[in-house]
N, C-alpha and C positions, 0 to 999 in steps of 0.2 A: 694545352690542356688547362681547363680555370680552375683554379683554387677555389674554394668554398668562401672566400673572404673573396674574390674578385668577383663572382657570381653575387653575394651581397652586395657589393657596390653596386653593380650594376640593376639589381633591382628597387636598390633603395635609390636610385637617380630616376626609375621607372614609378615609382613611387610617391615620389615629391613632386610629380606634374614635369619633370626637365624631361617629354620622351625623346624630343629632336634632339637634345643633348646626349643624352643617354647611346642615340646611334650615333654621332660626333667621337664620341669618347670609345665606346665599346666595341666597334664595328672595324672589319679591316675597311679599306679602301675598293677592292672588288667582293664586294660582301652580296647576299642576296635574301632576299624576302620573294613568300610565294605565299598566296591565300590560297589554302584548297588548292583547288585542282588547276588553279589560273597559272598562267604565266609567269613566272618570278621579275619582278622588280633588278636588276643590277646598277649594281654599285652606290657607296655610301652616298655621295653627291644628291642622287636619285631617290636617293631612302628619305634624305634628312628633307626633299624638298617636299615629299610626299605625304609622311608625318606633317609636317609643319599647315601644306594644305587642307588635311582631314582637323589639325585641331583649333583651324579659323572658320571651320563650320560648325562651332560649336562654345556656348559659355563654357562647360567646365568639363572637367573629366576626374573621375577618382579613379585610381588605380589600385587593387588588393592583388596579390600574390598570395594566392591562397596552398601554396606547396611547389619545390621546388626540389632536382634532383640533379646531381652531376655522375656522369661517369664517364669517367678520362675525357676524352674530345667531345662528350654527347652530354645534353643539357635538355629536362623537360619541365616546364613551367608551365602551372594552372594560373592562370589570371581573372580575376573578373575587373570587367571597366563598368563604372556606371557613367553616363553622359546627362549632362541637360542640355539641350538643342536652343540652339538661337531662337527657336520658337515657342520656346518653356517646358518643351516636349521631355522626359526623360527614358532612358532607357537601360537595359542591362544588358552584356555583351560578355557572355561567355566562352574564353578559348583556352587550349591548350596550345603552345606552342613548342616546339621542337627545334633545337638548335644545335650546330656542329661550328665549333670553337678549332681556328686555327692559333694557339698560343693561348694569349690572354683575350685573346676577340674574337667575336661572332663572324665567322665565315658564310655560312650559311641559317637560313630561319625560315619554317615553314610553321602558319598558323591554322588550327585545325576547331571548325567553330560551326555555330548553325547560320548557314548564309539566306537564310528569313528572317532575319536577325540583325541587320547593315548598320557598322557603326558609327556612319553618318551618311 
């Protein structure tokens, strides 16, 4: 279960632009990520290379944590990302995402967003 202080860390690393790091640090090792209704992503290895790919399509990315909730093993966070695209393009990227914390790490993470919307 994450402490209110480990959930801060973890979105203040989500925050500062570090998100490959952020899953590095925060994530177990068989961790998962699942967009909507797709397929989940497994394992940290898989997560960090896949972050890393989405944010070399892109100049920048700001991250806000617009609320944030814990309770025991279960974690929900409002985020909005704004992007500007290697093409000057910008955009805004609204999700919730919904997490299950084995300890102090993210075990599981499903994100819940409008997929008209692609964050790159």
């Amino acid at each position: 279960m994450p402490s209110r202080a480990r959930l801060d860390e973890f979105i203040a690393a989500v925050v500062s632009g570090d998100h490959a790091g952020a899953i590095e640090r925060f994530y177990t090792e068989d961790a998962s990520m699942q967009e909507n209704a797709a397929a989940p992503r497994v394992g940290r290895d898989v997560l960090v290379a896949h972050e890393r790919a989405v944010l070399e399509r892109v100049k920048s990315v700001t991250s806000t944590c617009m609320t944030s909730v814990v309770e025991g093993d279960h974690v929900a966070i409002h985020w909005v990302f704004e992007f500007t695209y290697l093409s000057g393009k910008t955009g805004r990227f609204d999700e919730v995402a919904l997490q299950e914390w084995r300890g102090d790490r993210v075990f599981r993470e499903r994100f819940f967003y409008d997929p008209s919307k692609p964050a790159a």
